[in-house]
C-alpha positions as CSV (number, residue, x, y, z in Angstrom):
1,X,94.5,-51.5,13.8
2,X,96.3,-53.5,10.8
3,X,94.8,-57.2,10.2
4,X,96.2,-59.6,12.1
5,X,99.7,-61.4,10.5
6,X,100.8,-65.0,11.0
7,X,103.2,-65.2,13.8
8,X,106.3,-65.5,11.1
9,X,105.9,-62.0,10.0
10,X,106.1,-60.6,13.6
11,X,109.8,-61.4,12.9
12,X,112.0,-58.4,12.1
13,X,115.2,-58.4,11.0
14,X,118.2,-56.6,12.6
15,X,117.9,-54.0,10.2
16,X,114.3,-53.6,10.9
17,X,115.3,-53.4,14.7
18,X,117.7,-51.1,14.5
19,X,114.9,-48.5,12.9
20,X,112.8,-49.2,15.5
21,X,115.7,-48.6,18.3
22,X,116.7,-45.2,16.2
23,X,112.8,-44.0,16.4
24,X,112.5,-45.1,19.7
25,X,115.7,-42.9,21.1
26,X,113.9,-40.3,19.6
27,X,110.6,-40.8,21.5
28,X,112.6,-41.0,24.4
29,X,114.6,-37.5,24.1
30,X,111.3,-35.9,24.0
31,X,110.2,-37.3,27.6
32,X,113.8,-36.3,28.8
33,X,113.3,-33.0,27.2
34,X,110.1,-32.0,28.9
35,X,111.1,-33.2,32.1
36,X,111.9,-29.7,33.4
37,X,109.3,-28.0,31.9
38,X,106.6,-30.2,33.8
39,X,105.8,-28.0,36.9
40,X,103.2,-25.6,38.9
41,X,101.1,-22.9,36.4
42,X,101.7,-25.0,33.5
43,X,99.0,-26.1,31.1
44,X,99.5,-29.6,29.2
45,X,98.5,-27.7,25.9
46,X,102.1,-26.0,26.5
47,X,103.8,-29.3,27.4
48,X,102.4,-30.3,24.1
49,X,103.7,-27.6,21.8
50,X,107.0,-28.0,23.4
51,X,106.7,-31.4,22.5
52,X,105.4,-30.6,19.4
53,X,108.0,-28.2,18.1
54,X,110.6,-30.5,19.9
55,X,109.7,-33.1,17.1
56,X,109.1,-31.5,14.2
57,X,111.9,-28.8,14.6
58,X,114.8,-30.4,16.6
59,X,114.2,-34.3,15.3
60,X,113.0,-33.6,12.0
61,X,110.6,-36.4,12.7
62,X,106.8,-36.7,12.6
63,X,104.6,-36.4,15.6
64,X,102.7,-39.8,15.4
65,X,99.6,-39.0,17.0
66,X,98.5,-36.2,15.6
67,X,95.4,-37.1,13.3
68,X,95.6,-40.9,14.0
69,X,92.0,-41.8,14.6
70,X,91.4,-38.2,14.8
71,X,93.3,-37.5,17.8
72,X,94.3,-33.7,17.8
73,X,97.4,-33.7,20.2
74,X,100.9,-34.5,19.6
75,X,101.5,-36.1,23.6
76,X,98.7,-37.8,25.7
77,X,98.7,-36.0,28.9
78,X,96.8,-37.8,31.6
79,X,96.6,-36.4,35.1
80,X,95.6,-38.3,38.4
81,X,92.5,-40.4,37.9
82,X,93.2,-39.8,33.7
83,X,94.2,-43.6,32.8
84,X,95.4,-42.8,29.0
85,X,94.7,-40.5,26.7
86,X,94.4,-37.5,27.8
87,X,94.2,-34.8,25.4
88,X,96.6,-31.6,26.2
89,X,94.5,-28.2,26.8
90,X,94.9,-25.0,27.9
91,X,92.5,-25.3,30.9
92,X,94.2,-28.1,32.3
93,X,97.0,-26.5,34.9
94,X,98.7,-28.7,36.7
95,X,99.0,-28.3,40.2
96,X,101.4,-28.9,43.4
97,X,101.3,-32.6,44.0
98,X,99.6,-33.9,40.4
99,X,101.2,-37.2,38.9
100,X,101.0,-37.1,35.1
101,X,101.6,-39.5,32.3
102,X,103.1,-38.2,29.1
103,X,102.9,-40.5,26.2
104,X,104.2,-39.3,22.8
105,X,105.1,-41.7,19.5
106,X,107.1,-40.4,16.8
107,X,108.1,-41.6,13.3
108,X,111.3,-41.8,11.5
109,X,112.0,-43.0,8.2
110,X,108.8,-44.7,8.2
111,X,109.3,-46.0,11.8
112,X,107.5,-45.7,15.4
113,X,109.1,-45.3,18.3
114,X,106.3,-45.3,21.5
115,X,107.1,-44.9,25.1
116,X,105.8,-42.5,28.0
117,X,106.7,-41.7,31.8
118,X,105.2,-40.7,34.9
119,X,106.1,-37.8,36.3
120,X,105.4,-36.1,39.8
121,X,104.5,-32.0,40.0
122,X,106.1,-30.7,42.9
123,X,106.1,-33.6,45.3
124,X,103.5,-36.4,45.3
125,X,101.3,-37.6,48.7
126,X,102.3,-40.9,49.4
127,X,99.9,-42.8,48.3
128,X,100.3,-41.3,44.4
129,X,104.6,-41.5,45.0
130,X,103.5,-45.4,45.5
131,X,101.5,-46.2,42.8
132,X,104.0,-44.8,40.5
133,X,106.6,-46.4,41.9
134,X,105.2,-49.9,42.2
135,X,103.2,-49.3,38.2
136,X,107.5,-48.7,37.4
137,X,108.5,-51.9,39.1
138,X,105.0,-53.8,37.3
139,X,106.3,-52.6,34.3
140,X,109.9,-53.7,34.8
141,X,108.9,-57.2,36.2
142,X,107.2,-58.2,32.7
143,X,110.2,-57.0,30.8
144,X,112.1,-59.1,32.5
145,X,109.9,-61.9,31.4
146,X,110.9,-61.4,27.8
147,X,113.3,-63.8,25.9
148,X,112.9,-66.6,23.2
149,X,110.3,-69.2,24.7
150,X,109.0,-67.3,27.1
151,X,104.7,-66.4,27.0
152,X,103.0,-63.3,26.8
153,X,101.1,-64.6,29.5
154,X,104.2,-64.9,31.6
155,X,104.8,-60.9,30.7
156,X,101.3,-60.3,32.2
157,X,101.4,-62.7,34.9
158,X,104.5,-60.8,36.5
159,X,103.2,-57.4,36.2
160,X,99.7,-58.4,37.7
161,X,101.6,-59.8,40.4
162,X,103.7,-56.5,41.4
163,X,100.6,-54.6,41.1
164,X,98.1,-56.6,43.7
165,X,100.9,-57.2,45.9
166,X,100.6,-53.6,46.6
167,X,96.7,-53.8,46.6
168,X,96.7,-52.0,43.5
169,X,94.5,-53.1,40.3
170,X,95.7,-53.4,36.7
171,X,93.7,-51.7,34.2
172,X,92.0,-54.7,31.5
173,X,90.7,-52.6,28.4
174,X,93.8,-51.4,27.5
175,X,97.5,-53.0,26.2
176,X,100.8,-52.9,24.7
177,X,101.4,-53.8,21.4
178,X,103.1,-54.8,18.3
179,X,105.3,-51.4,16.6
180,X,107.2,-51.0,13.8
181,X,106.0,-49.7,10.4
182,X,102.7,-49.7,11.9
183,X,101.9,-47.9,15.1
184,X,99.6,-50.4,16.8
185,X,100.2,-53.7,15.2
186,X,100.2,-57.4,16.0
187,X,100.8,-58.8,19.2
188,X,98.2,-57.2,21.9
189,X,100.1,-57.4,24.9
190,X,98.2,-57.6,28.1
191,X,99.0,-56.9,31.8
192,X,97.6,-59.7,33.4
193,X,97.9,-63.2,32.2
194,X,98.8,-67.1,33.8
195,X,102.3,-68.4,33.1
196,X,102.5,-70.4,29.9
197,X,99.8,-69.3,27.7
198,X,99.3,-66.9,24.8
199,X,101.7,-66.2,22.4
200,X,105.3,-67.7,22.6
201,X,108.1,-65.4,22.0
202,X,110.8,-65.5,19.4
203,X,114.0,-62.9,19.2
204,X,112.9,-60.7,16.3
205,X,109.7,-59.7,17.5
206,X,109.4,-56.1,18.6
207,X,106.1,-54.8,21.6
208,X,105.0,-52.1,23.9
209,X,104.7,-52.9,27.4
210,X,102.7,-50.2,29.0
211,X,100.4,-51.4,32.2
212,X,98.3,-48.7,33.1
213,X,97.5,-49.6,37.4
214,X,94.9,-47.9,39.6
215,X,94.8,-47.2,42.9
216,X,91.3,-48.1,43.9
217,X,89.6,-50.9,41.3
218,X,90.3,-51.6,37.9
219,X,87.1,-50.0,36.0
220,X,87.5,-47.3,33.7
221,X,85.2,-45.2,31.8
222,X,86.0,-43.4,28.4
223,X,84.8,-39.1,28.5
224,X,82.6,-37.5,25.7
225,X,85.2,-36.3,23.9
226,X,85.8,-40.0,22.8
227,X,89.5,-40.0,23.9
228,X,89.8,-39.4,27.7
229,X,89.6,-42.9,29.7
230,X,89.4,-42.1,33.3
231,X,89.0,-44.3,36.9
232,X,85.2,-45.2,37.6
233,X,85.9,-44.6,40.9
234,X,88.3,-41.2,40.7
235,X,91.1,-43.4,42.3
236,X,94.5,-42.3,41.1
237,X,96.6,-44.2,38.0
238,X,99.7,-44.3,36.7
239,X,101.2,-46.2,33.2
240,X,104.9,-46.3,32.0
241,X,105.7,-47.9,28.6
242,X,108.1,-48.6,26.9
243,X,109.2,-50.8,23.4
244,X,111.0,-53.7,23.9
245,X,112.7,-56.4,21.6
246,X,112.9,-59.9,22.1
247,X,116.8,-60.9,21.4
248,X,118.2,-64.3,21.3
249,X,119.8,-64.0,24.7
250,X,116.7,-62.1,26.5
251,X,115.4,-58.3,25.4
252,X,116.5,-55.1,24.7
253,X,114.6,-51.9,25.7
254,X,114.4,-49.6,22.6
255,X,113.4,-47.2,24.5
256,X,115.6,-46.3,26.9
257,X,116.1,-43.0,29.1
258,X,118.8,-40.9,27.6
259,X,120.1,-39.5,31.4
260,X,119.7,-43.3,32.7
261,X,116.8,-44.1,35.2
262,X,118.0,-41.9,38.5
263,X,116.4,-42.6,41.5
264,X,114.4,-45.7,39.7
265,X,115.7,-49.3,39.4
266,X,117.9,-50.1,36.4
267,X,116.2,-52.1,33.7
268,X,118.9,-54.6,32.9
């Protein structure tokens, strides 16, 4: 984590933005890429390499996460109860009716592009095909909180909103955040929040929004290898993300789905 800058050099310029938007296509194509290849008998450490070679070889672009902080992978795989950052291995298989998050960040010319999905292995029981679907329209509620003027506590507010309205809990230790040059930058961005307070947005500014919701309550507890955060209580979770900058009329999503969103609600 970079030290905190003053709020004026959250500002980037259209130029700036426009390397984010290009980095953050790219991120993107990968999740659309993988799509078919996330099914029955397949491990996550070959959803990785895919990934992986899909970067490096296809984009000509850098796998973000591999090394940062020591984290091995290029994707975050995180199955079921797995709230973020689960780390791809061969022993993991996913099975008929799994839900799993993949989370990858790349970097071009020198800038990130974030974003990750939820996806459903074979079909989901109910209650799973819920919580991803209501964690989607969470996330989608406090994008549409973003323009000039607006709070980062009105972002959080709306998505904390979708998810207990659905009896669902929104995960506390973990945010979105600033991205540009730097991978996890200035401003945190929380889930949960009243109207009105924290920071006030200005068109320039460019964040992740990425709730991460549970099923059952909101505690999580981080595995021994010092990555995996899971559910206390082995309920279920889901997370989508994606980057988002604040323009003078509203946002833009930099992160958009190459194929469009299908069966889920437009963003705009």
């Amino acid at each position: 984590m970079s030290a905190v800058k003053k709020p004026a050099q959250l500002i980037k310029s259209p130029e700036e933005i426009a390397m984010a938007r290009a980095a953050g296509a790219l991120a993107a194509e990968v999740l659309q890429m993988i799509a078919p290849h996330v099914k029955p008998g397949v491990s996550t450490e070959q959803l990785d390499r895919l990934c992986h070679d899909h970067i490096v070889k296809v984009q000509k672009a850098i796998p973000a996460n591999v090394g940062y902080h020591g984290y091995p992978k290029t994707v975050c795989t995180s199955v079921n109860q797995v709230v973020c950052h689960g780390i791809p291995s061969s022993q993991k298989i996913l099975k008929k009716g799994d839900i799993v998050n993949i989370d990858v960040a790349v970097i071009k010319d020198g800038w990130h592009g974030d974003t990750s999905r939820m996806y459903f292995v074979g079909e989901p029981g109910p209650m799973a095909r819920r919580l991803v679907n209501t964690t989607y329209e969470a996330m989608l509620a406090g994008i549409r909180q973003v323009r000039p003027g607006a709070t980062l506590g009105d972002v959080g507010h709306a998505i904390q909103t979708v998810a207990q309205r659905d009896g669902f809990s929104v995960v506390r230790e973990y945010c979105g955040h600033g991205i540009g040059k730097v991978y996890h930058d200035e401003p945190q961005v929380l889930h949960y929040g009243k109207p009105g307070q924290g920071l006030r947005l200005e068109a320039g500014m460019v964040f992740t929004i990425e709730p991460m919701i549970n099923a059952g309550q909101a505690g999580t507890r981080e595995l021994s290898d010092g990555w995996t955060v899971v559910t206390k209580d082995h309920s279920l979770s889901a997370q989508w993300e994606h980057m988002v900058a604040v323009t003078p009329e509203g946002f833009e999503v930099l992160t958009p789905w190459p194929e469009g969103t299908g069966s889920y609600p437009a963003i705009n």
